[in-house]
C-alpha positions in Angstrom: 2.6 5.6 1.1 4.5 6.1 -2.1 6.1 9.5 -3.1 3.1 11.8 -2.7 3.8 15.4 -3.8 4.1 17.8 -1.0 2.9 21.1 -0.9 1.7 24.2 1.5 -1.8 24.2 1.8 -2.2 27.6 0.6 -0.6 26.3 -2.7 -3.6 23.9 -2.6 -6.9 24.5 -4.8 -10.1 24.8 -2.5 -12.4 21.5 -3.8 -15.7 21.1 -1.8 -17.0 17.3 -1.9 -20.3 15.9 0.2 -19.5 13.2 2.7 -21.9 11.5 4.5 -21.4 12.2 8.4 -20.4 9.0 9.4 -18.1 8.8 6.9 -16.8 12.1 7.9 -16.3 10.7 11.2 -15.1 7.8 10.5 -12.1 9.3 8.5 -11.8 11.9 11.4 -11.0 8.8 13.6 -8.4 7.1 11.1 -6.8 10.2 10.2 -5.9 10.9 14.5 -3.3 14.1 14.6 -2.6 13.7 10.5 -6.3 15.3 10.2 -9.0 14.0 8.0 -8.7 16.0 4.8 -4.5 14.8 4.7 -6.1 11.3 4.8 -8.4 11.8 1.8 -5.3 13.3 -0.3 -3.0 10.5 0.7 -6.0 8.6 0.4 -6.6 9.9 -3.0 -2.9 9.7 -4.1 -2.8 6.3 -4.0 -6.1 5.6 -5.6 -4.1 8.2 -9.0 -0.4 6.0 -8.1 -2.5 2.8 -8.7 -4.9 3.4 -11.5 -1.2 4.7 -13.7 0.6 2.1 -12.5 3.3 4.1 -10.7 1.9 2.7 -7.3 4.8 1.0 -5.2 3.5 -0.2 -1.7 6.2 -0.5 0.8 6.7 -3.3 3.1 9.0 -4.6 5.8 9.3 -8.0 7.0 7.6 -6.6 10.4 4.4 -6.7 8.1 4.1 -10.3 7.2 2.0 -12.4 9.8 1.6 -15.3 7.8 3.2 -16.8 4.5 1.7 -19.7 2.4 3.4 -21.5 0.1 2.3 -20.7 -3.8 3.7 -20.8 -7.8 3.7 -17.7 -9.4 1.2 -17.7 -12.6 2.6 -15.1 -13.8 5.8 -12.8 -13.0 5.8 -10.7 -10.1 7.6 -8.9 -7.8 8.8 -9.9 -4.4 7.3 -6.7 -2.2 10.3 -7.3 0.0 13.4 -6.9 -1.9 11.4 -6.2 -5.3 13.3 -9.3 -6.8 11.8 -11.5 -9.9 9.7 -14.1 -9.2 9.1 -15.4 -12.7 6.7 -17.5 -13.8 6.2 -21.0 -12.5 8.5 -20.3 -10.1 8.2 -21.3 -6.1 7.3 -18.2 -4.3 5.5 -17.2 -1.2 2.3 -15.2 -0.2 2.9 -13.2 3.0 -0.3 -12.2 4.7 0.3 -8.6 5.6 -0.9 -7.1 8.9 -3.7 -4.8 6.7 -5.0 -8.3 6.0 -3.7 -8.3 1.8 -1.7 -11.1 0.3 1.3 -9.9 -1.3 4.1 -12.1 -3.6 7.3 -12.8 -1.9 10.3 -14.2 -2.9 11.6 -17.8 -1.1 14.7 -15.8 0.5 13.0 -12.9 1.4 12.2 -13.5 4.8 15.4 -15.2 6.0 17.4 -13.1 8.3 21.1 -12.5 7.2 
């Protein structure tokens, strides 16, 4: 997750929201040791990142299953190294292990 801001919880405002119980459960079982209500603020830090633009995912090359072979349509941004890939160019789309496509640049998966 990107640079979430970190803070006590007693520096926290108390919100009450109305889940539905399996959903409550469901998060319960994602969230393991972090706890549930840490999920929904990471959860909902990334939803804020993402809507103003200053969401930055963070990958490794241990998160690429796949890649297929593509032409950027527009520039983009190789998740990897965060190198150009400008428009019309050859690039890649590395399948992640979440199951998203991401852009990659040609050279970003070779091992130095």
């Amino acid at each position: 997750m990107g640079t979430i801001p970190r803070m006590s919880t007693t520096e926290m405002e108390v919100t009450s929201i109305r889940l539905e119980r399996t959903l409550k459960e469901k998060l319960k079982e994602l969230a393991g040791n972090q706890g549930y209500q840490a999920l929904i603020r990471d959860i909902l830090w990334n939803y804020v990142q993402q809507k103003s633009g200053t969401y930055r995912p963070k990958f490794s090359k241990a998160d690429i299953r796949a890649t297929i072979e593509a032409t950027a349509r527009k520039d983009q941004s190789c998740v990897l190294t965060g190198k150009l890939i400008a428009e019309h160019e050859l690039m890649l789309l590395g399948l992640t292990i979440h199951g998203d496509l991401v852009p990659l640049s040609h050279d970003s998966l070779v091992s130095h």
